[in-house]
Backbone bond lengths (Angstrom), bond angles and torsions (degrees), N, CA, C in turn:
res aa  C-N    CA-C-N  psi(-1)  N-CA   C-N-CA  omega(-1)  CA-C   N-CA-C  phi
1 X - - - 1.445 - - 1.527 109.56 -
2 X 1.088 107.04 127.36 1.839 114.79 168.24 1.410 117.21 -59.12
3 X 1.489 115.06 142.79 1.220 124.23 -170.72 1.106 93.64 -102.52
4 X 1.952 134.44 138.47 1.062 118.87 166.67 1.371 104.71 -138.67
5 X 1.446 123.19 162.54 1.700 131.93 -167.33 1.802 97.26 -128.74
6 X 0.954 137.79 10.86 1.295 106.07 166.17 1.751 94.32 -129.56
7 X 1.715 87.42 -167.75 1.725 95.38 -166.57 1.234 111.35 -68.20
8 X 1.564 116.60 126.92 1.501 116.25 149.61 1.444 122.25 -15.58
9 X 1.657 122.75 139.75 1.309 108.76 161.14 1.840 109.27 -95.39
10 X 1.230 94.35 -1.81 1.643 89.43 178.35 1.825 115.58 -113.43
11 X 1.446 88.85 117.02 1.502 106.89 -169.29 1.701 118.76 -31.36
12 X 1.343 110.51 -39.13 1.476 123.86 165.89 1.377 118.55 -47.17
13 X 1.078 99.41 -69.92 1.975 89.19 -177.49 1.127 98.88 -108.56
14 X 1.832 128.87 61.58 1.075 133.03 98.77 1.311 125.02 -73.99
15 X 1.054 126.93 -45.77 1.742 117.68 169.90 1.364 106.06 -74.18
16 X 1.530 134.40 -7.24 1.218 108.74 173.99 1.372 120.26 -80.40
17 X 1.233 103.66 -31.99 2.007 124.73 179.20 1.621 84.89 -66.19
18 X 0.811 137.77 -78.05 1.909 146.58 -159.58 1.216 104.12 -52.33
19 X 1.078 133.65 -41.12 1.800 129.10 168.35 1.420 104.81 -83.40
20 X 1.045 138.77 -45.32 1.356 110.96 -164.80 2.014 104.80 -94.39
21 X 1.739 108.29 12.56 1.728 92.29 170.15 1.955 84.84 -100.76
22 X 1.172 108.80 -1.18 1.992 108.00 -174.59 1.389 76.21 -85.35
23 X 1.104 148.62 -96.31 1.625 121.28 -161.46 1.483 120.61 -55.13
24 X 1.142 138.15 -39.07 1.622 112.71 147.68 1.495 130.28 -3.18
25 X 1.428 96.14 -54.87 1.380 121.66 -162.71 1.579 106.72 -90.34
26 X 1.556 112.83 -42.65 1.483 100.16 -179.34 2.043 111.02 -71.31
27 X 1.460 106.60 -0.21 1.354 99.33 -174.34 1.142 95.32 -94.65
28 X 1.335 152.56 11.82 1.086 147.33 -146.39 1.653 142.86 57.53
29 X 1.445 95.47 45.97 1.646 109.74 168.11 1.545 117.09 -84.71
30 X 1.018 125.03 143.72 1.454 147.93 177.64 1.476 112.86 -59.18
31 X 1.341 106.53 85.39 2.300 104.17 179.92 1.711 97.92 -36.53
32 X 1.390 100.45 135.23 1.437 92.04 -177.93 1.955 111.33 -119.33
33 X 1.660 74.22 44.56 2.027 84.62 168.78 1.792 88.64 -132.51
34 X 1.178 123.62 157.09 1.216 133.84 -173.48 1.701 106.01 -80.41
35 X 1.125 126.76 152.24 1.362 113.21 -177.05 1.471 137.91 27.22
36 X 1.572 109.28 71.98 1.698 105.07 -162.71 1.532 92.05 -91.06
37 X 1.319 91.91 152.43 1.679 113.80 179.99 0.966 123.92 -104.58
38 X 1.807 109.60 36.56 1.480 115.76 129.76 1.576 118.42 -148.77
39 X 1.498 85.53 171.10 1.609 80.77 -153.54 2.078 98.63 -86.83
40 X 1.267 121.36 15.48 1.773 127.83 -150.10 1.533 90.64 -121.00
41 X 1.168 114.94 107.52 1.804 116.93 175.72 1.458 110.90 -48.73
42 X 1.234 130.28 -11.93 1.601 123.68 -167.51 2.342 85.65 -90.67
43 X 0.961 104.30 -34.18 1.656 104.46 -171.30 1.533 94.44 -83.26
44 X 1.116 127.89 -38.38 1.222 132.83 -170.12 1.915 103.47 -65.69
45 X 1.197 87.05 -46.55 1.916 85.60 -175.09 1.640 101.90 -87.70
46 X 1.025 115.43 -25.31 2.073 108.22 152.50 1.062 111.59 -48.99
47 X 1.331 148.58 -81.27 1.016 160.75 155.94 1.886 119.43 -0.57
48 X 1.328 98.93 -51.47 1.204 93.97 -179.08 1.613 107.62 -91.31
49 X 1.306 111.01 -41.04 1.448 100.35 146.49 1.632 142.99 7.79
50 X 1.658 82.93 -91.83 1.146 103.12 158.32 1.785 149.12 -55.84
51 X 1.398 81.00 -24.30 1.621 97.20 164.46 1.263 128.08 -124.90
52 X 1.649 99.32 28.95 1.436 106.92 137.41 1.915 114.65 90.73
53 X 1.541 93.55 0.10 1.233 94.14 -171.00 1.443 120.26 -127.40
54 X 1.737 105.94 42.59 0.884 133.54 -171.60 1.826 97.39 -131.34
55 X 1.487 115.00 125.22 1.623 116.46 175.24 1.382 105.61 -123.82
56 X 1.706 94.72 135.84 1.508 123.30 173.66 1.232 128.29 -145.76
57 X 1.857 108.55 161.86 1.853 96.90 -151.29 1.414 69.25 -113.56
58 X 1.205 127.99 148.81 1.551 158.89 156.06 1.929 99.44 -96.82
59 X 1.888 115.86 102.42 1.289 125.10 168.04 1.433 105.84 -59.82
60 X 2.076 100.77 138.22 1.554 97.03 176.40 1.797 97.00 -72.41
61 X 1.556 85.86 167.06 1.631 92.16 -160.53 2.006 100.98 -87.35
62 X 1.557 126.41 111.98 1.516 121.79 -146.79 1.713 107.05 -43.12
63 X 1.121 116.96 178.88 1.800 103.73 -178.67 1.756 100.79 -110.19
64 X 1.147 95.67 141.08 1.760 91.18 -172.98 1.785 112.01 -86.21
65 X 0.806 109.97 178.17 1.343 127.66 -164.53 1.468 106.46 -77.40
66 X 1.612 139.16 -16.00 1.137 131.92 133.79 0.948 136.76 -73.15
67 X 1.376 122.13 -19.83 1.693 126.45 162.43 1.501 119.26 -53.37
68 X 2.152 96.93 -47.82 1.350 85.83 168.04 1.674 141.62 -77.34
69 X 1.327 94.48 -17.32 1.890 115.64 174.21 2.065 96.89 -59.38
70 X 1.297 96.33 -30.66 1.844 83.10 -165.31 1.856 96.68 -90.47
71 X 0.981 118.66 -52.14 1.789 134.48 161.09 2.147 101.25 -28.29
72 X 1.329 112.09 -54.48 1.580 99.27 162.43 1.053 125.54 -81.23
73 X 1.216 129.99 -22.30 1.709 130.85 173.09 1.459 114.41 -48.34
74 X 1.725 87.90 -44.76 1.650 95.41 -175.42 1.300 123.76 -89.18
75 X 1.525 114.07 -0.81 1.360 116.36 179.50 2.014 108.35 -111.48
């Protein structure tokens, strides 16, 4: 799986990455941008997000059972 540091283009696992580093953070993880400019872990893990210095694996999505029926046809 690819590691990636900047923003999702798909709105979904943007709030999924952003809530679960905002609980990171409400358990007591370390903002890992220097002085974030806010004080609310859900803005705080936007933020880093957004600037890129935050890494996350996006799962390939499993292949369904017609993908694979058409994937042997053709092989």
């Amino acid at each position: 799986m690819p590691v990636h540091n900047t923003a999702p283009e798909s709105k979904f696992i943007y709030v999924i990455v952003t809530s679960r580093r905002a609980r990171q953070l409400q358990s007591g993880a370390r903002p890992l941008v220097d002085l974030p400019r806010a004080r609310k872990p859900t803005r705080i893990a936007q933020e880093e997000l957004l600037k890129g210095v935050l890494e996350y694996e996006v799962p390939e999505r499993p292949e369904t059972a017609e993908e694979r029926e058409s994937r042997r046809r053709k092989g």
